[in-house]
NUKEVO-888232 format. One record per residue: residue in three letters; x, y, z of N, C-alpha, C, CB in turn. Coordinates in steps of 0.02 Angstrom, whole numbers, plus 50000, padded with zeros to 5 digits. Glycine has a CB too. Example, Ala and Ser with C-alpha at 12.3 -4.5 7.8 and 13.67 -1.06 7.14 Angstrom:
<sites>
ALA506604971650390506154977550390506604983550390505654977650452/SER506424988850354506844994750357506455000250394507044997050286/
</sites>
This chain:
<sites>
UNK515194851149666514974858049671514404859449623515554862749656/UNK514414856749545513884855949526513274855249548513954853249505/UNK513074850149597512414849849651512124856549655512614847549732/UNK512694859849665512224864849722512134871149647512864869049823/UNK512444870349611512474877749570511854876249493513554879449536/UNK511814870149504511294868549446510804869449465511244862549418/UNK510254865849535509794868149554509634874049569509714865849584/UNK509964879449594510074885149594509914889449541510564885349607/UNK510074888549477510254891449426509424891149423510844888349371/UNK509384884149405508654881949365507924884649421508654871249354/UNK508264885149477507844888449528507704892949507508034889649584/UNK507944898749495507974905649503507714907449410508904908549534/UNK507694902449355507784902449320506744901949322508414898549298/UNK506594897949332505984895349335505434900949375506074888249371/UNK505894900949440505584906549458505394914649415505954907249508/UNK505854915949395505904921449358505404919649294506704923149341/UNK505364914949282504574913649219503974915349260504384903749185/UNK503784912949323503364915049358503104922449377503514912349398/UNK503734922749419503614931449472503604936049398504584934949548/UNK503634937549318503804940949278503054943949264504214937349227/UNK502734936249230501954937149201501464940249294501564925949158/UNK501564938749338501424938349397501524947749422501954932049432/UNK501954949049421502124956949437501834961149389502904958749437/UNK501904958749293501844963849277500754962749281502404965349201/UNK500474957149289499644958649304499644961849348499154953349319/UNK500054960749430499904966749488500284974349466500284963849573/UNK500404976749421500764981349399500044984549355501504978549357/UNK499784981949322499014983049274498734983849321498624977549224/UNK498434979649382497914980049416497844987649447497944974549464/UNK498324989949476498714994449502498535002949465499474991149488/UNK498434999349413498425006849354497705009949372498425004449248/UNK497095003349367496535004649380496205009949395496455001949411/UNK495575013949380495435018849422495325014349498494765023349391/UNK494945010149495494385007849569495455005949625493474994749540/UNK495825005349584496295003249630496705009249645496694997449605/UNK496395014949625496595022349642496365021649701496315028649601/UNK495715020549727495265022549784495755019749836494435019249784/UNK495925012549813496165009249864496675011249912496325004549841/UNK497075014849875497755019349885497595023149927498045023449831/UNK497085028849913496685035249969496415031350026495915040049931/UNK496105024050022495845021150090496515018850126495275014350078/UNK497015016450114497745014550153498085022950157498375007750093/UNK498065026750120498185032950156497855035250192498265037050130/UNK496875035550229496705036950261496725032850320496345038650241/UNK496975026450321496895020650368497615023250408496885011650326/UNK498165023850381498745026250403498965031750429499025025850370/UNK498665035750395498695043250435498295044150502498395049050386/UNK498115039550509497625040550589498185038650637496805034050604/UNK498825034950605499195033950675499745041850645499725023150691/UNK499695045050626500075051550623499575054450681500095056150540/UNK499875057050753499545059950785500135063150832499015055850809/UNK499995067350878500295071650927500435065150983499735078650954/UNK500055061151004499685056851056500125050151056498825055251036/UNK500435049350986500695043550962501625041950978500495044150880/UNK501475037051043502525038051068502865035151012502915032451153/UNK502605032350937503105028950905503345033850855502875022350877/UNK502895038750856503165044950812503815048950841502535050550806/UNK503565051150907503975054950962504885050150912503615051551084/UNK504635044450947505375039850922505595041450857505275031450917/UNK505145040150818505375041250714505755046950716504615043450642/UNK505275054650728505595060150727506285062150759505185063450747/UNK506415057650819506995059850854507505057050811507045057850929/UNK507315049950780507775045250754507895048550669507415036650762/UNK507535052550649507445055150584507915064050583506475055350570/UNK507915065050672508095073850664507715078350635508645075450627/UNK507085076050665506595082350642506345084250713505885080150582/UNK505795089850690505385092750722504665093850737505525095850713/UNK504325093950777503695096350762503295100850738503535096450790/UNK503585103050666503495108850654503055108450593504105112450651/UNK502685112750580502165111350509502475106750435501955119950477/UNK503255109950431503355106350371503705098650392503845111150321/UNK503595095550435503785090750466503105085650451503985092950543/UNK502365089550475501925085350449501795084050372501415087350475/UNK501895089950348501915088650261502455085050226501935095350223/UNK503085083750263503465079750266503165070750272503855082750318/UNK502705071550319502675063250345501935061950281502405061750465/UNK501525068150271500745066950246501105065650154500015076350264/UNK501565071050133501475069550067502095064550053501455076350021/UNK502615062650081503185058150057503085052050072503825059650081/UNK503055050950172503305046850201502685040950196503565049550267/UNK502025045350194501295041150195501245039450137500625044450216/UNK501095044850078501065042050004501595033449984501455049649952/UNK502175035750004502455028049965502215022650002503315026849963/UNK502225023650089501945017050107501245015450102502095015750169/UNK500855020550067500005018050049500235015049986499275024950035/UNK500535017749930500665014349872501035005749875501145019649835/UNK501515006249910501674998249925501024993449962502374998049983/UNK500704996350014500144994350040499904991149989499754999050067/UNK499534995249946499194996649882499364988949827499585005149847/UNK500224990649820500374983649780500304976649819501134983849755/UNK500424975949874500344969949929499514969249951500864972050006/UNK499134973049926498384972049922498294967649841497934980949927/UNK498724971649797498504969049721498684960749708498964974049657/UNK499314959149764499534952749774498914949449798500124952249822/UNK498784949849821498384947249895497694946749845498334954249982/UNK497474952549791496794948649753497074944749705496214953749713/UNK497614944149670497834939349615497914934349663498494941149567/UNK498144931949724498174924649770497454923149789498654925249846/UNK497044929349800496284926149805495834921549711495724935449834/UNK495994927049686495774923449604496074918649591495894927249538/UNK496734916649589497164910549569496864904949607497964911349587/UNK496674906349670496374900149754495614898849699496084906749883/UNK495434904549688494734901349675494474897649590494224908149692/UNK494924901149560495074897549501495444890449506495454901949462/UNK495764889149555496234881949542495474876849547497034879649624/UNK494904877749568494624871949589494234871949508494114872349671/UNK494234875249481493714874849416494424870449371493324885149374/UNK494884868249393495424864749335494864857049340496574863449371/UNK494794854849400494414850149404493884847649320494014852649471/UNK493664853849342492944852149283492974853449217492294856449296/UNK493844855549194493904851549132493934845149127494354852849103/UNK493854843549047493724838049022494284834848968493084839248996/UNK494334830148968494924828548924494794826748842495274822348959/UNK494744829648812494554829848748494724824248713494794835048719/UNK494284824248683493894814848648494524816048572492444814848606/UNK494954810148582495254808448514495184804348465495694807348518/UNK495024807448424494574803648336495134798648314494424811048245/
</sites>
């Protein structure tokens, strides 16, 4: 039983050194002003499928027990859109720390191994 509970352990163990330093840079990036903007562009990108026209809403609302009624849209514009632009937002900040890390791995190359006296 050991097998399985040691790798495991040391799995999750290792990992957690990683995803820690890793979350809390996309957590900084995040603070940014310029990664403010980013937030308002995934809230304007998203709110275009908030429409009258749109059958997957028709579905949400029925499945949610709402209405079409004014506070129904201020319902979907300030709660329901805000958090999923903000997660957007963090899964963008992923996505430039996996682009910098890709383009940084090739410069490991062109260190040099330092000369011992």
């Amino acid at each position: 039983m050991a097998w399985v509970i040691w790798p495991g352990f040391f799995g999750a163990f290792f990992l957690s050194l990683i995803a820690t330093p890793l979350f809390t840079l996309a957590f900084t990036i995040l603070k940014k002003p310029a990664c403010r903007g980013l937030r308002y562009f995934n809230m304007t990108m998203m709110s275009g499928f908030i429409n009258l026209f749109n059958p997957a809403l028709h579905q949400y609302l029925v499945t949610a027990g709402m209405t079409q009624d004014s506070s129904t849209w201020q319902i979907m514009g300030n709660v329901v859109l805000h958090s999923q632009a903000s997660m957007r937002g963090m899964l963008d900040a992923f996505v430039l720390l996996f682009y910098g890390f890709f383009i940084m791995i090739p410069l490991i190359l062109f260190l040099k191994k330092p000369r011992l006296k």
